[in-house]
N, C-alpha and C positions, 0 to 999 in steps of 0.2 A: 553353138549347136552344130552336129556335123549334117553337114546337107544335105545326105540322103534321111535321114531320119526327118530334118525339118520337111520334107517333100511329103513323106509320108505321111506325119502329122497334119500336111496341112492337105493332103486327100483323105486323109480316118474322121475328118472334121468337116470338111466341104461335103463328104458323103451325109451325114448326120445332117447338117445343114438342110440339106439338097431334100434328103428324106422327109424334117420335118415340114418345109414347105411346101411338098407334092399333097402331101393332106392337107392344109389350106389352101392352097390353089384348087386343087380339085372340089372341094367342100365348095370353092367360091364358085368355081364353074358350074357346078348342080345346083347350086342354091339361083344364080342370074340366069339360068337355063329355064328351071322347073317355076319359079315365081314371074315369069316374062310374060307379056300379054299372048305371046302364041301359043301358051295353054290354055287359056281361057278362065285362069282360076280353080283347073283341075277338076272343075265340075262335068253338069249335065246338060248347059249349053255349048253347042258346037262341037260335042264329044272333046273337051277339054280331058278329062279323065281318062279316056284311049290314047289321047297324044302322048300324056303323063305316063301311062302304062307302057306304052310302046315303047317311051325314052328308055326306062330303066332296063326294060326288056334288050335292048339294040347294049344297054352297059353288061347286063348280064355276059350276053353272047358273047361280047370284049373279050369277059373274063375266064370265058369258057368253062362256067359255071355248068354243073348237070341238069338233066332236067326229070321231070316221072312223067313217061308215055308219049316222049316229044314234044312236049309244051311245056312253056316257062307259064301259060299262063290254065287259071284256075276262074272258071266263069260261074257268074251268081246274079240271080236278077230281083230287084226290089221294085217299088212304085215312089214315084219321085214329085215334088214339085216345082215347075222353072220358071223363072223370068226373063224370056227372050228379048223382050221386048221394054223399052224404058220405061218406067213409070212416070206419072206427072202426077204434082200437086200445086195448088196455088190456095193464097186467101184473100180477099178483096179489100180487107181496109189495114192489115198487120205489112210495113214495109220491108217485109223479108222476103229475097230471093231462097226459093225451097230447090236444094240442089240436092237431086237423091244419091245415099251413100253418105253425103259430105254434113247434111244436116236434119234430112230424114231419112230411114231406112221403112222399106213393106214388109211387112211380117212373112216370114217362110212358109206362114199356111193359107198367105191370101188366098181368095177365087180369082178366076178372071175377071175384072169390072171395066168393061168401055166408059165412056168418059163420062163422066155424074159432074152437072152443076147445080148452082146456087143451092146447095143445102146448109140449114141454116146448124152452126157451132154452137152444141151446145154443153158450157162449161161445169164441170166436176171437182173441185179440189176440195181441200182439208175443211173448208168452211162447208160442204156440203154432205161432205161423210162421215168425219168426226163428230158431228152434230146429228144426236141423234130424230127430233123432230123436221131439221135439213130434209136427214136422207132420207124420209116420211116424207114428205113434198116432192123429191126427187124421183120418189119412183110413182109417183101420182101422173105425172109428165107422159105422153105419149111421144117417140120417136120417131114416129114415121117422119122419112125426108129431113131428117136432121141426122147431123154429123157429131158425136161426142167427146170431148177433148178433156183426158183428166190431167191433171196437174199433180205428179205425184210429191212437190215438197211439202214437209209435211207430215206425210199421211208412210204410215208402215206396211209392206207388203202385203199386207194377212187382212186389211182391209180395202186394198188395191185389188186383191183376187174376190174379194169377196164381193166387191160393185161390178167389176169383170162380168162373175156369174148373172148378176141381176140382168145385164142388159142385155146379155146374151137370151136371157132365157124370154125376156119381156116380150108379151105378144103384140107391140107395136114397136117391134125389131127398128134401132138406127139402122143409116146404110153402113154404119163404120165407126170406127172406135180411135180415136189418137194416145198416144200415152206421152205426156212429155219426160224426157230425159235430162240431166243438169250435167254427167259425168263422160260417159261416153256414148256411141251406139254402135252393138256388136250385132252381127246378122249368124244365121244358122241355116241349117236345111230342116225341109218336114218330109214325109212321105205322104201327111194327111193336108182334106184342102178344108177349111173352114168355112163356116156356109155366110161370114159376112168377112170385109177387110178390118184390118188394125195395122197401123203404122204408129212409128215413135217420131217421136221430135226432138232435136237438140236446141235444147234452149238454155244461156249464159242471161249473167244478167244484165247486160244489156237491150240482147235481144227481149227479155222478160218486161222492160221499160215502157217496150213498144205494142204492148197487148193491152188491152182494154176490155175487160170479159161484162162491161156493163154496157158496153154497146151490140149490135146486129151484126156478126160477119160470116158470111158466108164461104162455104170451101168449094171447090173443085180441085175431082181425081181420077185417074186410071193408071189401072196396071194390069195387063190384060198376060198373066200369067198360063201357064199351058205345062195342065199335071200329066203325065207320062206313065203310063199304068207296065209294069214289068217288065224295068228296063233292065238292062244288061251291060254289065261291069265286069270285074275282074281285080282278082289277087295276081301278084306276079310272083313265082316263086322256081329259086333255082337253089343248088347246093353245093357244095367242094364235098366231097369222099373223105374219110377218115382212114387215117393210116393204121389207126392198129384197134379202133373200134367203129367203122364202116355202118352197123346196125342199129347204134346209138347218135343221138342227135344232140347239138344245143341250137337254138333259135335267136338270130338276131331278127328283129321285125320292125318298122314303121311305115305307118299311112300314108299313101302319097296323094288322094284327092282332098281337095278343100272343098270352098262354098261357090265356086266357079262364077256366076254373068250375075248382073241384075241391070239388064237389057244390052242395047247395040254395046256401046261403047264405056260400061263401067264393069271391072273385075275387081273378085279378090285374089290380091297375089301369094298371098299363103307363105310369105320367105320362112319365116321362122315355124309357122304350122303349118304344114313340116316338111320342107323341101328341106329344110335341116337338120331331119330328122332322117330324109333320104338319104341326104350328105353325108352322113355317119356311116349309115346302111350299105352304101357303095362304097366306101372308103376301106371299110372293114372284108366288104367280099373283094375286091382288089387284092387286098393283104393278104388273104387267108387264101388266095387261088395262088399265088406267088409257090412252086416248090419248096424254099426254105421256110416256107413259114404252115406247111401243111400241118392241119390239126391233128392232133388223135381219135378226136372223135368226129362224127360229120358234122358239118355245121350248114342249117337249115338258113337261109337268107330270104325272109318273105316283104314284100310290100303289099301292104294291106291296099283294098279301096272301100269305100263309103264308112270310113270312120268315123266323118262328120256326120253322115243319115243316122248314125246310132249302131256302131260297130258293125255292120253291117257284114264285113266282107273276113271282121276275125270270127264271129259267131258262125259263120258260113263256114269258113276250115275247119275250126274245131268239131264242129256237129258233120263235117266230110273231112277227116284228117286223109292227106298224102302219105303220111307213113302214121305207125300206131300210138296214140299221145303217149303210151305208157315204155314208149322208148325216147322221150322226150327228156331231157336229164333237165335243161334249163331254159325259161325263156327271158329273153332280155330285148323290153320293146323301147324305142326312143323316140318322145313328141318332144316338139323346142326344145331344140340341141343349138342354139343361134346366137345364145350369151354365156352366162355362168361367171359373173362379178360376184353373184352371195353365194355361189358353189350350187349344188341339185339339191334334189329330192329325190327319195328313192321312195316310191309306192308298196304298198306289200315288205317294206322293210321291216316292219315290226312281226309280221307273218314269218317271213323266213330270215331269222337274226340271226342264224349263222352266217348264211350266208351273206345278210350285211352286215355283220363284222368284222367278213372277210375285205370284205370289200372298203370298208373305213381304214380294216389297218393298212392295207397297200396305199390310200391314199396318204395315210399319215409317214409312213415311211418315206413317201416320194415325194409328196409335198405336192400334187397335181393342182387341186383345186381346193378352194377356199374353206368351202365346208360341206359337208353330208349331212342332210337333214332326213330321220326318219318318219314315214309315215306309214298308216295301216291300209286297209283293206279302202280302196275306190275304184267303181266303175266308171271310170273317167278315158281309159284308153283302149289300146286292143291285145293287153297283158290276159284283159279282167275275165274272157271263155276260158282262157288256158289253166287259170288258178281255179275258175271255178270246177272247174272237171279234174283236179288234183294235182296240175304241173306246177311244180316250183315256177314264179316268174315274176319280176321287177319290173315297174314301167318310171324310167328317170326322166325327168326333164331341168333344164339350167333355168336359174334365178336371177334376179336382177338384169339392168340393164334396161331397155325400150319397152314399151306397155304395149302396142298396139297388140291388138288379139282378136280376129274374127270383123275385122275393119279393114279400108282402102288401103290405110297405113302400113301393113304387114308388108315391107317393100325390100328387096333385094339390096337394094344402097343404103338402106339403113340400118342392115343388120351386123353386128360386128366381127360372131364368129370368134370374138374375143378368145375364148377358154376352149375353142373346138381339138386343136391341136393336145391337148393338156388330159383332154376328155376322151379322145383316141387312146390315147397312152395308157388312162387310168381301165377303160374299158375291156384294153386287149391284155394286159394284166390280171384282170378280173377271170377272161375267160381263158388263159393261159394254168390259172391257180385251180379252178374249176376242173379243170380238165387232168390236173394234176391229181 
């Protein structure tokens, strides 16, 4: 091969190279940045979710992304409930260490409770509900200064909710409710506080060995929680200009807060929900502010926040749009962008099957990812204001690969990132054909 061509080939190729790893390198850096304890879990202790905000804001600027009225940032305020503070449980005769997070979790709508002892446990399962003279005795039982502990093997949801109700409503109120768990335990946010606590339990069967619910055991607890009545968050949203249709937009979006503290020293990291879903977010407004790769039309770059409170912060754009929805041509939002071993999911895919059909034959062509799976209409992300008020819009996330989800587990070093690289490719494709 003559040398100057081998030279050139082998920079037309180290450049590709160079290329594809600046997306996984970068994807890795936002993902070990945004999931790292000095966010706090993105939440609403220690203003996690402003740090979170400010980071992508400080990328935006990088990129010299526009702004509407000089600010990147879009403020909205909800009512929140936190856990600054650790929670404690113990039980006096079961020899398990109760380590919160790791094998019990406080429900997101606790109250504050300073510390409550010796209340006496008092046990609920299949043999007390299923049975219908049982659960006639059981609710004959006064609760006062007892602690309740249902056992859900067993026993099916829709009769779990239904003793839920009873004891809530009972006029000689437990101080608390336990549920036990066999699979995993996921936490959430609330904005409402419940007028008594409920905690869950992870219980395996061995630990299941060491219970004896025919004996007297007593519990002690606190979790002195502190609800936050209209607090104040933020969307962050910047844009690149469109070359030859400036007045029309497409939307890339994903959330960047998670479920932040439950107390001093425990967080959730959130890698996969959705610092990877940022990582996509920033990767693509990088690309798309690059000269050569300027779009046709504008492209809208948002990061939502309080996705996890219950959309909080897309319902808030939409119902206050920065430009007019009905110049909105697509929106395309991304939660768990972190794997993709079984390929995605495309939400709203059976809704608008043009346009996933567009989007399955480019993968089929390229071979990106493994597979495209369609699904219909769910309010499961911060696509679902946009479709409901008539925008065309997608919300994908990648399958297979590590389960944790809404747990401690959701960690930086365990996330693989695997397909992210593959999943850029298929994405900018997508909106490259769109735009076409």
């Amino acid at each position: 091969m003559n040398k100057s061509i081998f030279i050139f080939c082998l920079f037309f190729y180290s450049k590709i190279l160079f290329s594809q790893n600046e997306v996984y390198n970068y994807a890795r850096k936002i993902v070990d940045t945004m999931a790292s304890e000095s966010m706090h879990g993105r939440g609403y202790v220690n203003s996690g979710d402003k740090i979170a905000a400010n980071y992508i804001k400080t990328e935006f600027e990088k990129f010299g992304l526009k702004t509407f009225n000089n600010n990147y940032y879009q403020h909205f305020n909800f009512d929140i409930n936190t856990f600054p503070n650790t929670p404690y449980l113990s039980t006096d005769y079961i020899s398990i260490n109760w380590f919160p997070a790791e094998n019990y979790l406080v429900s997101a709508t606790s109250p504050p409770i300073k510390k409550l002892k010796n209340l006496e446990i008092v046990w609920c399962d299949s043999t007390t509900i299923c049975s219908e003279n049982n659960f006639k005795h059981f609710q004959k039982q006064k609760f006062k200064n007892k602690w309740i502990i249902i056992d859900k093997k067993g026993i099916v949801d829709k009769e779990i909710l239904k003793t839920l109700e009873y004891i809530k409503t009972n006029p000689y109120k437990a101080h608390g409710i336990g549920v036990i768990q066999e699979n995993k335990l996921t936490w959430t946010c609330s904005q409402n506080v419940s007028s008594f606590p409920t905690i869950e339990l992870l219980v395996n069967d061995s630990t299941r060995k060491l219970i004896d619910k025919t004996k007297k055991c007593y519990v002690a607890y606190q979790a002195e929680s502190k609800f936050i009545p209209n607090y104040q968050s933020q969307n962050v949203i910047g844009y690149v200009q469109g070359s030859i249709y400036p007045d029309s937009f497409f939307v890339f979006s994903a959330h960047y807060d998670h479920l932040g503290q439950m107390g001093e020293n425990i967080y959730f990291p959130g890698a996969n929900d959705n610092a990877s879903g940022c990582a996509m977010l920033l990767n693509l407004a990088k690309y798309y502010s690059k000269p050569e790769n300027k779009p046709k039309y504008s492209i809208l770059f948002i990061a939502f926040g309080a996705e996890e409170v219950g959309l909080v912060g897309s319902k808030y754009f939409t119902e206050n749009p920065l430009v007019p929805l009905n110049k909105i041509k697509f929106v395309l939002n991304m939660d768990i962008m972190g794997t993709g071993e079984e390929g995605i999911t495309v939400v709203n895919g059976s809704i608008f099957k043009n346009e996933f059909d567009k989007l399955k034959q480019i993968n089929t062509d390229n071979n990106y990812i493994k597979e495209i799976k369609i699904r219909g209409k769910a309010a499961n992300s911060d696509h679902y204001y946009f479709s409901e008020k008539g925008v065309k819009a997608f919300f994908i996330y990648t399958m297979g690969g590590i389960k944790a989800y809404h747990d401690i587990y959701d960690k930086a070093e365990t996330l693989p990132l695997n397909e992210f690289e593959n999943l850029f490719k298929l994405i900018t494709k997508f909106s490259e054909s769109l735009q076409n």
